[in-house]
Backbone atoms as SQL, in Angstrom:
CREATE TABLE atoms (id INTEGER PRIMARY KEY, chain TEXT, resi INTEGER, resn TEXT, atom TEXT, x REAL, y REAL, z REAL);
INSERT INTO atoms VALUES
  (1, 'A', 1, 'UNK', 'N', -23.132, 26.720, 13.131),
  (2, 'A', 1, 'UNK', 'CA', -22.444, 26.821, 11.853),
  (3, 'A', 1, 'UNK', 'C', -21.018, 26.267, 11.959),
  (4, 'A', 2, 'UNK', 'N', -20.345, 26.784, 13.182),
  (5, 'A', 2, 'UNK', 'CA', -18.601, 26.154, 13.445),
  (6, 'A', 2, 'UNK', 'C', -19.005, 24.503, 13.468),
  (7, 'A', 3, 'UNK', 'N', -19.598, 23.933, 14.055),
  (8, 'A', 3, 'UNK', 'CA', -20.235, 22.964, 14.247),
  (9, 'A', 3, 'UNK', 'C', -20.178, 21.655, 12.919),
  (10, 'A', 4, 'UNK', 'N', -20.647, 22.545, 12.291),
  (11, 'A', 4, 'UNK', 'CA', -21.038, 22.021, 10.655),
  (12, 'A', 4, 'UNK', 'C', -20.100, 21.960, 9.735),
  (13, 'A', 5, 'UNK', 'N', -19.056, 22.709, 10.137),
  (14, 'A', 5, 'UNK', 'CA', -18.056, 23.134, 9.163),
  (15, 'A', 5, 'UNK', 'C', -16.795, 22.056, 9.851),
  (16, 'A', 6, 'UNK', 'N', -16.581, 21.990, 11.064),
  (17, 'A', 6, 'UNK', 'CA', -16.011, 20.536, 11.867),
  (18, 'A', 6, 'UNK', 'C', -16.417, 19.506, 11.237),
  (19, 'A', 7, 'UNK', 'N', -17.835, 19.200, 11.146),
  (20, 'A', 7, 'UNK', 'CA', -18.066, 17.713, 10.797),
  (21, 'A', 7, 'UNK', 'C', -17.657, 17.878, 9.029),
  (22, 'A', 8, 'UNK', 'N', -18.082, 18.499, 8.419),
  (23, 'A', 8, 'UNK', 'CA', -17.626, 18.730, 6.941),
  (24, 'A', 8, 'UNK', 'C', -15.726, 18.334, 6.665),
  (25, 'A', 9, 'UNK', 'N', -15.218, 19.039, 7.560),
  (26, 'A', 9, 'UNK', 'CA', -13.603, 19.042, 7.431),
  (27, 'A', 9, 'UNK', 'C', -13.492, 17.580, 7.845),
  (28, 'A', 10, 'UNK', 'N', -14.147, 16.678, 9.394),
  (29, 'A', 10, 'UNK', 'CA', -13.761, 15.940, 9.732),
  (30, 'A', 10, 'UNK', 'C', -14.289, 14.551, 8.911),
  (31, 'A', 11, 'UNK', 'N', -15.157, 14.484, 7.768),
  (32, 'A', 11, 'UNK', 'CA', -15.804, 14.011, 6.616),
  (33, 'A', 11, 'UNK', 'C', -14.791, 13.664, 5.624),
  (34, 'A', 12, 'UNK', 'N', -13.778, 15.080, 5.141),
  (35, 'A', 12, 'UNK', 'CA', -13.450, 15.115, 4.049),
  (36, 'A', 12, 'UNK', 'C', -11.863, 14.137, 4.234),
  (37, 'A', 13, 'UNK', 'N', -11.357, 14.842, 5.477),
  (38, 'A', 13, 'UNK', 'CA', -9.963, 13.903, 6.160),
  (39, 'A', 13, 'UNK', 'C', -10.351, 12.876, 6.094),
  (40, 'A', 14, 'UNK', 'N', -11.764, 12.240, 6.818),
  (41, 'A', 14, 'UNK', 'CA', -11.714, 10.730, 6.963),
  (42, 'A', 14, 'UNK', 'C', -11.850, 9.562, 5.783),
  (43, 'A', 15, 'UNK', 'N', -12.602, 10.666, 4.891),
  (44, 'A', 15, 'UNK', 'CA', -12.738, 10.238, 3.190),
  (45, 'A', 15, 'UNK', 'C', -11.509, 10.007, 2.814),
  (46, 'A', 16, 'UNK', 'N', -10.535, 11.184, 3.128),
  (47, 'A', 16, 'UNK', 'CA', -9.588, 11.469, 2.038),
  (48, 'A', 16, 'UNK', 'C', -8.526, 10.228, 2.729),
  (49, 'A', 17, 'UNK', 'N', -8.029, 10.077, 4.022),
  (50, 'A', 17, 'UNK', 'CA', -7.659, 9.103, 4.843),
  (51, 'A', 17, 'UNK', 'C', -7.774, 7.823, 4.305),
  (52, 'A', 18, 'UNK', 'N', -9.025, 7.658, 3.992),
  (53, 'A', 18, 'UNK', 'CA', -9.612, 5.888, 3.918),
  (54, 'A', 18, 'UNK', 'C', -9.423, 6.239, 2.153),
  (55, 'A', 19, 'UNK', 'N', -9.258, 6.421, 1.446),
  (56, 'A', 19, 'UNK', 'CA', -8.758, 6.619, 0.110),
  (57, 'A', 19, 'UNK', 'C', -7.690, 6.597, -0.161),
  (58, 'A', 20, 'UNK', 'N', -6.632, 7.347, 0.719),
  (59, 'A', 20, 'UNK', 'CA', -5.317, 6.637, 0.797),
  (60, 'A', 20, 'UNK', 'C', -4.221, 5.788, 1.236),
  (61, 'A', 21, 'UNK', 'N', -5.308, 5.213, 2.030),
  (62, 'A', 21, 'UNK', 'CA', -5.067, 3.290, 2.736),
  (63, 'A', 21, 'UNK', 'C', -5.419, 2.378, 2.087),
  (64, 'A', 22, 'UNK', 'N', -6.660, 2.646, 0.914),
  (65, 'A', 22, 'UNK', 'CA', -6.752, 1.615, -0.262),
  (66, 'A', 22, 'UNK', 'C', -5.858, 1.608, -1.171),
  (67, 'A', 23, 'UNK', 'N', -5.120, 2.802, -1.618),
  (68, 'A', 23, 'UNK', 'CA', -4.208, 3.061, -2.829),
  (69, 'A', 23, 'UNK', 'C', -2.985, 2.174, -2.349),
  (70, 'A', 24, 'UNK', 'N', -2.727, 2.633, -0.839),
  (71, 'A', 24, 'UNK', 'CA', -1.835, 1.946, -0.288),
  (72, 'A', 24, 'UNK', 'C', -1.479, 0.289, -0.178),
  (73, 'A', 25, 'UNK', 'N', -2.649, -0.023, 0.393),
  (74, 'A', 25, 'UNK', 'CA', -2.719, -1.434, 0.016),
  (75, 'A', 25, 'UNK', 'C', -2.622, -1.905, -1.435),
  (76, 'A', 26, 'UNK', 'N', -3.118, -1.214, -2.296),
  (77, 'A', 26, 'UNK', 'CA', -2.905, -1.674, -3.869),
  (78, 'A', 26, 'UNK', 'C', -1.763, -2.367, -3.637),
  (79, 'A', 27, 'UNK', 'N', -0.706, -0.314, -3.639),
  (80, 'A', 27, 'UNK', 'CA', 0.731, -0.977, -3.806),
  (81, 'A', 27, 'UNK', 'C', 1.673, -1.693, -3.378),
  (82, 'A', 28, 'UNK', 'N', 1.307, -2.067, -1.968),
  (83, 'A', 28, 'UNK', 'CA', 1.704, -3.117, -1.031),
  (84, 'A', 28, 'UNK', 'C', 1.709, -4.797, -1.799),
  (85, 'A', 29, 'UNK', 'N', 0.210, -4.897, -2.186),
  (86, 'A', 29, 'UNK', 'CA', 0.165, -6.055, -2.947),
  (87, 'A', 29, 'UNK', 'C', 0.860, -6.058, -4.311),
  (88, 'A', 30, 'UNK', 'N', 0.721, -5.238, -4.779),
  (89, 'A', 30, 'UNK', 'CA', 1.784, -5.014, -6.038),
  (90, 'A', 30, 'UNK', 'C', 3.345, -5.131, -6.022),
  (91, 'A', 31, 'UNK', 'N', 4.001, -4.643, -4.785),
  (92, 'A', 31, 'UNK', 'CA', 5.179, -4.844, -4.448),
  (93, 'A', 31, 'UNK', 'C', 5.696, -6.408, -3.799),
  (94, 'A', 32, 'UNK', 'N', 4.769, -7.127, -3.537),
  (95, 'A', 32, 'UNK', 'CA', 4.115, -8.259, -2.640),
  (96, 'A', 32, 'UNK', 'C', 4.534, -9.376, -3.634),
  (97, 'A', 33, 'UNK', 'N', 3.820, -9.040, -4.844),
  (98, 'A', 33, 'UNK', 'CA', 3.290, -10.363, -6.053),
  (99, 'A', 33, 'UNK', 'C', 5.053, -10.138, -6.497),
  (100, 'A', 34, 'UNK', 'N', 5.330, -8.617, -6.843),
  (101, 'A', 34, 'UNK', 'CA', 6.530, -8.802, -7.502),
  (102, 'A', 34, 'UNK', 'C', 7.798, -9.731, -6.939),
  (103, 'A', 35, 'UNK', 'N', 8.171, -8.788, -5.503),
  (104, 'A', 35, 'UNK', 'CA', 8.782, -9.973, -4.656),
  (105, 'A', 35, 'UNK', 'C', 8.723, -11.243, -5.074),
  (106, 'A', 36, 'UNK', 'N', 7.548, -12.077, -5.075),
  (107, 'A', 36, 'UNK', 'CA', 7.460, -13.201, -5.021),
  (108, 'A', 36, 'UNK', 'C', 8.110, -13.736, -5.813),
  (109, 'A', 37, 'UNK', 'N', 7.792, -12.957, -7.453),
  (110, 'A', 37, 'UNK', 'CA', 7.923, -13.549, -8.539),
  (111, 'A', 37, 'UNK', 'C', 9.959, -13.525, -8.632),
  (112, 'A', 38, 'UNK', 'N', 10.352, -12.162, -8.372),
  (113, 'A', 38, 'UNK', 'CA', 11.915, -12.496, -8.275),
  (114, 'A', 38, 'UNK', 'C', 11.907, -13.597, -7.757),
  (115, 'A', 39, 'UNK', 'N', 11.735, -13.551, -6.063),
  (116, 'A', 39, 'UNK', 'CA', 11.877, -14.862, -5.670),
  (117, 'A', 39, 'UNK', 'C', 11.714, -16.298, -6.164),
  (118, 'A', 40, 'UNK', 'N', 10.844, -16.670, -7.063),
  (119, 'A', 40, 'UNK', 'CA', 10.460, -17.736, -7.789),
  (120, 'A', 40, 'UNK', 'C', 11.705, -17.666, -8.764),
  (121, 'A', 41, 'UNK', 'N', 11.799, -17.012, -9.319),
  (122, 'A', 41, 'UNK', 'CA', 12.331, -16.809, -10.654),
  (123, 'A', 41, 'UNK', 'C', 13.974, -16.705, -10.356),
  (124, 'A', 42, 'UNK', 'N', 14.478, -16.490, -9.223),
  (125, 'A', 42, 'UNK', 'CA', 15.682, -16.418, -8.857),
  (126, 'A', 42, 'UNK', 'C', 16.007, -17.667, -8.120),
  (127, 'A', 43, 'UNK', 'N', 15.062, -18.236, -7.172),
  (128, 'A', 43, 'UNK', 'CA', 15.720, -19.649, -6.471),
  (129, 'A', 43, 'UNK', 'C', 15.913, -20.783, -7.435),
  (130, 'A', 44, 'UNK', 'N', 15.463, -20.583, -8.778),
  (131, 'A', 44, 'UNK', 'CA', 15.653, -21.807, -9.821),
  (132, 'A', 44, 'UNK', 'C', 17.368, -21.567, -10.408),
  (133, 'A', 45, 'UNK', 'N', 18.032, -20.870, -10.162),
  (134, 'A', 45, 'UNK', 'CA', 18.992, -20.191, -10.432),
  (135, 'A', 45, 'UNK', 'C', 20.660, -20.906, -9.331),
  (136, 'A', 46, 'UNK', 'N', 19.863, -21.442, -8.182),
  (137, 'A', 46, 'UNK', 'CA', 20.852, -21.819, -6.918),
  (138, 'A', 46, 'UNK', 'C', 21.392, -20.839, -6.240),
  (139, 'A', 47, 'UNK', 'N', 21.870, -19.269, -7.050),
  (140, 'A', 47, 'UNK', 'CA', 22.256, -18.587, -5.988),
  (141, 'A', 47, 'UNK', 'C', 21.576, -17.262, -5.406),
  (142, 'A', 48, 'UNK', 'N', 22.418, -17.077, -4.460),
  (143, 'A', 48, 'UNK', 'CA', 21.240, -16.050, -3.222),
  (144, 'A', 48, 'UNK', 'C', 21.137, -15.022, -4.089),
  (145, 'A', 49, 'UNK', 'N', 20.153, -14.053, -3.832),
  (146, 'A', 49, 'UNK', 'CA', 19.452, -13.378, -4.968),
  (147, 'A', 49, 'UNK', 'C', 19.511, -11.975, -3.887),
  (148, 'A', 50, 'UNK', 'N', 19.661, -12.520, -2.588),
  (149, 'A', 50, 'UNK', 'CA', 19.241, -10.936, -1.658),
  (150, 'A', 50, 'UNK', 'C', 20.386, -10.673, -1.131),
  (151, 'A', 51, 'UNK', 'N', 21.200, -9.525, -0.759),
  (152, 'A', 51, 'UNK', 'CA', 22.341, -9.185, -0.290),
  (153, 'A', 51, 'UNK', 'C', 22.218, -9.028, 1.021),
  (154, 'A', 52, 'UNK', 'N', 21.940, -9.283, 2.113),
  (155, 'A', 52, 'UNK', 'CA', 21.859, -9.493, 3.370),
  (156, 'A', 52, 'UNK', 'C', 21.992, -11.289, 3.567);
């Protein structure tokens, strides 16, 4: 029964885990495209756009 109730818990983490590495990646690419687009949209401009 302890047995069963391990693999159940270790099921639900690995579910719940791999569900929030896809969300993650969403927003990675979402933060990704935006970047870009400042970037596009700011080098037509001539000046530096990033403070570093």
């Amino acid at each position: 029964m302890a047995l069963l109730l391990v693999v159940l818990v270790l099921a639900l983490l690995l579910g719940g885990l791999g569900f929030a590495v896809h969300v993650l990646w969403w927003i990675a690419l979402v933060v990704l495209v935006l970047w870009l687009l400042g970037f596009l949209f700011r080098a037509g401009e001539g000046r530096r756009w990033y403070r570093w």
